[in-house]
C-alpha positions as CSV (number, residue, x, y, z in Angstrom):
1,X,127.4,164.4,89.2
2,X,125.4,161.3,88.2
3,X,128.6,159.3,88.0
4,X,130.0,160.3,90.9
5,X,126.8,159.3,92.9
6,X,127.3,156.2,91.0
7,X,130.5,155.3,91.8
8,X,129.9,156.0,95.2
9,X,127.2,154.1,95.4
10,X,128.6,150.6,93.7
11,X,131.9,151.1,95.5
12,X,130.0,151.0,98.9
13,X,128.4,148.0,97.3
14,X,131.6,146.2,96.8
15,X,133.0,147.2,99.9
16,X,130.0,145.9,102.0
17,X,130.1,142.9,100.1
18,X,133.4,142.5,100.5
19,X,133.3,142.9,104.9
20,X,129.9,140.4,104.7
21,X,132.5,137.8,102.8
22,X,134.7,138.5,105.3
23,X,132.6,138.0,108.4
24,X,130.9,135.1,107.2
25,X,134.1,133.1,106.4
26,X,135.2,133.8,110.0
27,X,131.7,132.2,111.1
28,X,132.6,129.1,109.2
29,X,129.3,129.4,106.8
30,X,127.9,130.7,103.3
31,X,128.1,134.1,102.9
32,X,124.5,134.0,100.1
33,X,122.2,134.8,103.5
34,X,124.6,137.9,104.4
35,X,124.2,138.9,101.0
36,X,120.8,138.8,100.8
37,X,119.8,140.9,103.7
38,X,122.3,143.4,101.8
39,X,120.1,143.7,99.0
40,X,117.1,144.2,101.4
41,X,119.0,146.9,103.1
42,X,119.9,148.5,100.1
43,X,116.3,148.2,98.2
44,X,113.2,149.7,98.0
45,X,111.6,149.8,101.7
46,X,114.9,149.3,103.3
47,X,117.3,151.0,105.2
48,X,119.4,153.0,102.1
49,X,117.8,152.8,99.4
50,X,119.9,153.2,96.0
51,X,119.3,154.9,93.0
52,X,121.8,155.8,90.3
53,X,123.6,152.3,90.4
54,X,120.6,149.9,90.2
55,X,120.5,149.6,86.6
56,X,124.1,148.1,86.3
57,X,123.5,146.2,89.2
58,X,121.1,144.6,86.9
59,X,123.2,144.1,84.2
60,X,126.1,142.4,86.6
61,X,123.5,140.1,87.9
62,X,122.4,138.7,85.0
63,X,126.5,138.2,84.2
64,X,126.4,136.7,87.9
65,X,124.2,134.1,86.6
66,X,126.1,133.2,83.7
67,X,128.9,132.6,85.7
68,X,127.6,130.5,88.3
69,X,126.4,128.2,85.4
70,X,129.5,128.6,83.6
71,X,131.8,127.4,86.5
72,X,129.6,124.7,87.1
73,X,129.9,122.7,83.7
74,X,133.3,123.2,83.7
75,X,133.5,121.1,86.9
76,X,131.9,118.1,84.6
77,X,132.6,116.5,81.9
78,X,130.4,115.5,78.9
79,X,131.3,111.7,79.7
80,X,130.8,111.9,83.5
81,X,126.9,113.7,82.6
82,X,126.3,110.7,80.4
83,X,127.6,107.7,83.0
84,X,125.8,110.0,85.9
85,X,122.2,109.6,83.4
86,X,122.7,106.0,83.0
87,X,123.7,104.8,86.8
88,X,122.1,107.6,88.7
89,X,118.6,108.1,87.2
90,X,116.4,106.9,89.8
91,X,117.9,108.9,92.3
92,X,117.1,111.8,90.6
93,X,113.3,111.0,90.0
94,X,113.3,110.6,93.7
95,X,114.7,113.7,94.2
96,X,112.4,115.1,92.0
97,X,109.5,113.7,93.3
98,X,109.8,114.5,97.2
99,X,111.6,117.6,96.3
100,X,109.5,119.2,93.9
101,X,106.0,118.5,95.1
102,X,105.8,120.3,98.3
103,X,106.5,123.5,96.7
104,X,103.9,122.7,94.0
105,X,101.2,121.6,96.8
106,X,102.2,124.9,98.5
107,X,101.8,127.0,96.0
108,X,98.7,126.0,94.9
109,X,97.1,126.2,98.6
110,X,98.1,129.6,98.8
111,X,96.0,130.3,95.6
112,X,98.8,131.3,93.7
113,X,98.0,129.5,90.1
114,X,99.6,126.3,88.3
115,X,102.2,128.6,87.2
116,X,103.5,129.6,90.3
117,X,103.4,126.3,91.8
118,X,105.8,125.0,88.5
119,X,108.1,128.0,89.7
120,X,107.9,127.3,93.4
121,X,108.3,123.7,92.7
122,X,111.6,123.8,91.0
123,X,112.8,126.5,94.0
124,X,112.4,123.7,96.7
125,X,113.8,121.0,94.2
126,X,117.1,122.1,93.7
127,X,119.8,122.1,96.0
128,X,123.0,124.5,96.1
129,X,125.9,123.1,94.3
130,X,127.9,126.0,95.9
131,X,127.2,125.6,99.3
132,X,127.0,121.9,99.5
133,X,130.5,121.5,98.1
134,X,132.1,124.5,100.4
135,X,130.5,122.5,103.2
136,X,131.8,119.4,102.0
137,X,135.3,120.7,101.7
138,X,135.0,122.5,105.0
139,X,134.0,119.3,107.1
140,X,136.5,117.0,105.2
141,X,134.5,114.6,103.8
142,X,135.8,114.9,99.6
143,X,137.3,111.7,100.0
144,X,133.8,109.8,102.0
145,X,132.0,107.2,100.4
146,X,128.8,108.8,100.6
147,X,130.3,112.1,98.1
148,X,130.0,110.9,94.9
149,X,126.4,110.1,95.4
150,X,125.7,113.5,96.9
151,X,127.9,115.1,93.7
152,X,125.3,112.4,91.1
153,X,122.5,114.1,92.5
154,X,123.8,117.4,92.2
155,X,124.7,116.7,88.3
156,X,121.1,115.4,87.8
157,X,119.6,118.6,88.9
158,X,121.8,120.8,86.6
159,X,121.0,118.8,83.9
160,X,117.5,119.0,84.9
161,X,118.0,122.5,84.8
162,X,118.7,122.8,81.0
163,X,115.3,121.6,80.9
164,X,113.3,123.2,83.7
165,X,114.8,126.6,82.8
166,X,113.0,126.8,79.0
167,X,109.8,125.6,80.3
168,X,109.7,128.2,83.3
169,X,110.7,130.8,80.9
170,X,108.7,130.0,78.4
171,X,104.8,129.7,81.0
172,X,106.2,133.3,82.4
173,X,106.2,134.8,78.9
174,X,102.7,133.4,78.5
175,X,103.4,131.7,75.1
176,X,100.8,129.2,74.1
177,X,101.7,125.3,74.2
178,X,102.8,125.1,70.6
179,X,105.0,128.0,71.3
180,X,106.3,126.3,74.9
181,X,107.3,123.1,72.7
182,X,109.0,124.4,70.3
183,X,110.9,126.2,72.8
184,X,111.7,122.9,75.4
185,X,112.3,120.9,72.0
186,X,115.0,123.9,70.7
187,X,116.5,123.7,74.3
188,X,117.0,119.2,74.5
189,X,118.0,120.0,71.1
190,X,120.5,122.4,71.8
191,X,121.5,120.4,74.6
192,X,121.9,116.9,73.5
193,X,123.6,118.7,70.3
194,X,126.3,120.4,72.9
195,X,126.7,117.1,74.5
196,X,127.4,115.4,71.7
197,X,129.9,117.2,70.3
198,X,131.5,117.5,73.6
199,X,132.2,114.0,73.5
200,X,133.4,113.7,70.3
201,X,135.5,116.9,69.7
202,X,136.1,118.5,72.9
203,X,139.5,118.2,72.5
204,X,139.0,120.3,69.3
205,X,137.1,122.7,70.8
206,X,139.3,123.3,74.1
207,X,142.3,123.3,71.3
208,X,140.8,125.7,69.7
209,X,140.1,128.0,72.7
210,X,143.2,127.1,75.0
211,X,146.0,129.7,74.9
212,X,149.3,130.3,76.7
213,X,148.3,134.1,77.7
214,X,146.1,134.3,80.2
215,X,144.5,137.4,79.0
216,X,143.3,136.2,76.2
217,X,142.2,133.1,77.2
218,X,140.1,134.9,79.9
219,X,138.6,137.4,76.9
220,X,137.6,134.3,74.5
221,X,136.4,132.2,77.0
222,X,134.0,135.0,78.8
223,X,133.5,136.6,75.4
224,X,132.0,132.9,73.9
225,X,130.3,132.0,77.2
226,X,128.0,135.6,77.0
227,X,127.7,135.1,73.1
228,X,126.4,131.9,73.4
229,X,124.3,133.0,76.6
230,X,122.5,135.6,74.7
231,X,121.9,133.7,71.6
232,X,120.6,131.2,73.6
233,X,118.1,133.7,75.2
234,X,116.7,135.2,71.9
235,X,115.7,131.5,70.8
236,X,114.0,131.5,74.5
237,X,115.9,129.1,75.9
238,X,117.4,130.0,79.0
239,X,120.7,132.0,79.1
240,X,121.9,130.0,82.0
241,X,121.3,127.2,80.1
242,X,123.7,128.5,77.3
243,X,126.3,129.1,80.1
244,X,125.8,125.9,81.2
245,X,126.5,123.8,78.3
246,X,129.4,126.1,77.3
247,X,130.8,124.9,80.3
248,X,130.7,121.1,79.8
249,X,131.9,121.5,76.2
250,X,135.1,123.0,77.3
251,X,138.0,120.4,79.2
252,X,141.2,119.4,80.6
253,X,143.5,122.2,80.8
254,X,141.2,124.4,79.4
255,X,138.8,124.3,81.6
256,X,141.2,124.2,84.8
257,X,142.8,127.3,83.5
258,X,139.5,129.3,82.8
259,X,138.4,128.0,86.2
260,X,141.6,129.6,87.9
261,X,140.5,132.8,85.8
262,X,137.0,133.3,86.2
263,X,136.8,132.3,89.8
264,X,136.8,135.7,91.2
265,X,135.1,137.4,88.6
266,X,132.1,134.7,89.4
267,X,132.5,135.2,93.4
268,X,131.8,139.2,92.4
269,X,129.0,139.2,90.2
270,X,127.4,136.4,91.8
271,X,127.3,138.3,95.3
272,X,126.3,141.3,92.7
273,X,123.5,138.8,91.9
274,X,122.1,138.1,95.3
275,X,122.2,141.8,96.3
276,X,120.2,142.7,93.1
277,X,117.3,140.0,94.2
278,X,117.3,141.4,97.8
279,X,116.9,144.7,96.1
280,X,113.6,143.5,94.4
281,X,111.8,142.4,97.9
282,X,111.1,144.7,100.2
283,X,111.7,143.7,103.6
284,X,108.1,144.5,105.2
285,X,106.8,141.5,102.4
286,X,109.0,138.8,104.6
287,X,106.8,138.6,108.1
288,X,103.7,137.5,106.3
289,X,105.3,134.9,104.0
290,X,107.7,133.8,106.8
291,X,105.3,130.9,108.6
292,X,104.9,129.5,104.8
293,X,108.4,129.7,104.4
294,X,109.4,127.9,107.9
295,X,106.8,125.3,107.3
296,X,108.3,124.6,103.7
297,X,111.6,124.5,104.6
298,X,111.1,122.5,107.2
299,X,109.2,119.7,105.6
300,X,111.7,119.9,102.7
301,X,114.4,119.5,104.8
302,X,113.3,116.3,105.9
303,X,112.5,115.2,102.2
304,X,116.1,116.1,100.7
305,X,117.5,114.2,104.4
306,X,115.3,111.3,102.8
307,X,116.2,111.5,99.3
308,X,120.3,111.1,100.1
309,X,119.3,108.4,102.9
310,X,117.8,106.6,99.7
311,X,120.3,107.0,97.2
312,X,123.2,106.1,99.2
313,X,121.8,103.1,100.5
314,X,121.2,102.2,96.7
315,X,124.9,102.9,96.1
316,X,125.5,100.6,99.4
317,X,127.0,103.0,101.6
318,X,126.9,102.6,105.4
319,X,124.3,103.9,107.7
320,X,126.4,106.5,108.9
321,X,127.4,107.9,105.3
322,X,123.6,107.6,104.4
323,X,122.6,110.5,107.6
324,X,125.3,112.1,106.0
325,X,124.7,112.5,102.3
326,X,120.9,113.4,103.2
327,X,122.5,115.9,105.4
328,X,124.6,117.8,103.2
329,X,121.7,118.1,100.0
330,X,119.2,120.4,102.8
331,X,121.1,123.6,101.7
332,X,119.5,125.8,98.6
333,X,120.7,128.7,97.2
334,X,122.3,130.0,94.0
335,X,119.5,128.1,91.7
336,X,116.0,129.0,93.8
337,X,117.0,132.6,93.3
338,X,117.6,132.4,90.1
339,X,114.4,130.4,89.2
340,X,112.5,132.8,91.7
341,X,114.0,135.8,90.1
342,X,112.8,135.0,87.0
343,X,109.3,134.8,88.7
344,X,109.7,138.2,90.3
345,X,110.4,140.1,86.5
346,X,107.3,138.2,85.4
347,X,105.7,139.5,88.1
348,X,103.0,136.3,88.0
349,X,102.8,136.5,92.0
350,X,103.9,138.7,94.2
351,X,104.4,137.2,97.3
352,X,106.8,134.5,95.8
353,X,109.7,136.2,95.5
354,X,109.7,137.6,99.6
355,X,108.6,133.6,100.0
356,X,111.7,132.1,98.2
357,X,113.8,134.6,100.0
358,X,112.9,133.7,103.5
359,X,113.4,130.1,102.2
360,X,116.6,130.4,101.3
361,X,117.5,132.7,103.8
362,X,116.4,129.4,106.2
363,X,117.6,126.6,104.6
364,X,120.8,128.1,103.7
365,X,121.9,128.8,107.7
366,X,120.5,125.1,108.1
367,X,121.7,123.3,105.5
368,X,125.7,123.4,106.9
369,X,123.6,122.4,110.4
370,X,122.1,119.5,109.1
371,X,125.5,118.4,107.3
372,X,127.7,118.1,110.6
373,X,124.8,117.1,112.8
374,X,122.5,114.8,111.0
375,X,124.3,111.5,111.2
376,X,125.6,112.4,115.0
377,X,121.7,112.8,116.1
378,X,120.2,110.3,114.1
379,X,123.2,107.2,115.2
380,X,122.2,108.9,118.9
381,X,118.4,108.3,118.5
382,X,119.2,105.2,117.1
383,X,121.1,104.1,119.7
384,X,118.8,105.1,122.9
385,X,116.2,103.5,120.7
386,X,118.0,100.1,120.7
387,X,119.0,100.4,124.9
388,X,115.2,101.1,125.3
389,X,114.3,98.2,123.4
390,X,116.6,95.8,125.3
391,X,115.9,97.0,128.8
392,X,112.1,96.1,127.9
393,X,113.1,92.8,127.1
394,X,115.3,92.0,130.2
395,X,112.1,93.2,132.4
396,X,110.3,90.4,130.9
397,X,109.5,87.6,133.8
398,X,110.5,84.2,133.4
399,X,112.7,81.0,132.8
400,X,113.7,82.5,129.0
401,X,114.3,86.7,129.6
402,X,117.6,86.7,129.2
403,X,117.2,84.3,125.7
404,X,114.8,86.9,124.8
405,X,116.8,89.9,125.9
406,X,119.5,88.1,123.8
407,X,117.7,88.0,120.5
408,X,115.9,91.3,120.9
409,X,119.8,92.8,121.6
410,X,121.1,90.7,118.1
411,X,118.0,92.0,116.1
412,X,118.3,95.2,117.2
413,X,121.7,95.7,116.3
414,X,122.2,97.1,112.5
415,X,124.8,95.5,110.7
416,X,125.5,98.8,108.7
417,X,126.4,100.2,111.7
418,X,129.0,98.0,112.1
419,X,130.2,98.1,108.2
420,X,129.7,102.0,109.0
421,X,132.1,101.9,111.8
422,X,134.8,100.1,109.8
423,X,134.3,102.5,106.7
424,X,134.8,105.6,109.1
425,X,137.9,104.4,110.4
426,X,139.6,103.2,107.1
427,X,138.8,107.1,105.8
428,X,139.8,108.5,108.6
């Protein structure tokens, strides 16, 4: 009887899951916020609560996260990490900087600890690989100049990641600092180690796990990507981590064929994932936290708009393809629920996990607004701004006005804009 109220109960799982996907690909945005709110239905305090299937619910979420981290270093390679270190750098310490801090400053006004405000911190830092590229795809801009900086930043954050994750895991376990360095020490170690080698052999290494059946490429690859994931863990570094660096070690056809294979494995136990958070807030914890939450995502919003602004005028991209990069990195996602969840088992505070919901829940509904409308709004602004400036100067009495109005009109008039206008056409 138990596993028949099981089976029931995961199979209307799937099933919902499956109608969200559906619904929120006809609405032209990420289905993470529909998925969500199913786990808060389905958890404690909501609408049907669930019972016999939560326990392997847990277990697929934890092979949700794998994945995620999995399919994301197999869409880089060892080499492209390395170049993206050397050229990209300061963009990342930007990010960092006006990313990080107003989750930390947050945090710590709400009286929540240091510790909390390191988790909270890296949940407004990083932005969502997933959604930003969907988004990307969706609006047709793969081939813009302003991409590759948005996809630099996104690389510097996951490698940030391999070291974020061991610190956060290792101030939730409450180890003591010489404890907390050995672990972040094991972890660079691990992961220069893996990039090394990646450079070096990784043709040996895909050689070695590349076959012509399908089936059994599928079994070594997930079977060596958990092994490594859970090895990884029991030296407390990060299993996602583990996942991560598998990932990047593997290439070529190796990695487009596991990518072909894993995809829809990783699309199920990811949503699995989200659910399983949802399922861990209840839903009357969201009203009190959902002014911080605004507030946070609003002001962060504007600092990610401001870190691709930054970095793609460093790269020398127009003024239009700056709006847009800082546009597309708003969204979160994926990577604030993971480093929230891990927050939420600690149980260090509990009003963080109900607050990085809500965030998410925001920022991932506006981050695909921001993306089509940022550059739109700001060239508009831009523009009324420049026509106010020069009618000023035309009502100015006197032999020279319309000298002034002249120079005021040439000043006024950004010559990005006009680079910007020639790059949009030649991409099309």
């Amino acid at each position: 009887m138990h596993s028949a109220v099981f089976l029931i109960e995961f199979g209307a799982i799937i099933l919902a899951l499956g109608l969200l996907g559906r619904l929120a690909g006809r609405m032209s945005f990420s289905p993470i916020p529909l998925y969500l709110l199913a786990g808060l239905a389905f958890g404690e305090g909501g609408l049907l609560p669930l019972g016999a299937s939560e326990e392997f619910v847990a277990i697929g979420a934890e092979i949700g996260v794998i994945l995620l981290l999995l399919m994301l270093g197999l869409e880089y390679t060892a080499s492209d990490l390395v170049s993206n270190l050397k050229t990209q750098y300061p963009a990342g310490l930007v990010d960092m900087t006006f990313n990080a801090l107003p989750g930390a400053a947050a945090a710590l006004l709400m009286g929540w600890g240091p510790v909390a405000a390191v988790v909270l911190a890296g949940v407004t830092w990083i932005s969502s690989s997933g959604v930003i590229a969907k988004v990307l795809g969706d609006l047709g801009r793969l081939g813009n100049r302003e991409t590759p900086v948005i996809l630099s930043i996104l690389v510097l954050e996951d490698l940030a990641m391999a070291v974020y994750l061991p610190i956060i895991t290792a101030l939730l376990a409450g180890v003591g600092w010489a404890a907390g360095g050995l672990t972040l020490a094991i972890a660079l170690g691990a992961a220069g180690l893996v990039l090394f080698v990646a450079v070096r052999y990784g043709r040996h290494i895909s050689r070695f796990v590349s076959n012509d059946d399908p089936e059994k490429l599928l079994l070594v690859v997930l079977g060596l990507t958990i092994l490594v994931a859970g090895i990884a863990q029991q030296l407390q570094v990060s299993a996602a981590v583990g996942a991560f660096l598998v990932g990047i070690a593997l290439s070529g056809e190796v990695a487009e064929g596991t990518h072909t294979l894993l995809s829809p494995l990783r699309d199920l136990f990811a949503a699995v994932f989200f659910v399983f958070f949802g399922l861990h807030t209840d839903p009357a914890s969201i009203p009190p936290v959902l002014l911080p939450a605004l507030l946070l995502a609003v002001v962060t919003a504007c600092t990610k708009i401001f870190t691709g602004y930054w970095a793609a005028r460093r790269a020398g991209v127009s003024l239009k393809g700056r709006w847009r990069a800082g546009g597309a990195l708003v969204a979160r996602g994926e990577f604030s629920i993971v480093i929230a969840g891990l927050a939420v088992t600690s149980g260090i505070e509990p009003r963080l996990g109900p607050l990085a919901t809500a965030y998410v829940l925001i920022l991932v509904i506006v981050g695909p607004l921001t993306a089509r409308y940022t550059q739109p709004l700001a060239q508009r602004l831009l523009a009324r701004r420049t026509q106010e400036t020069a009618a000023a100067a035309v009502s100015v009495p006197g032999p020279r006005a319309s000298e002034d109005s002249a120079q005021v009109d040439s000043a006024q008039v950004d010559p990005e804009q006009v680079d910007s206008a020639k790059v949009d056409k030649r991409i099309g």
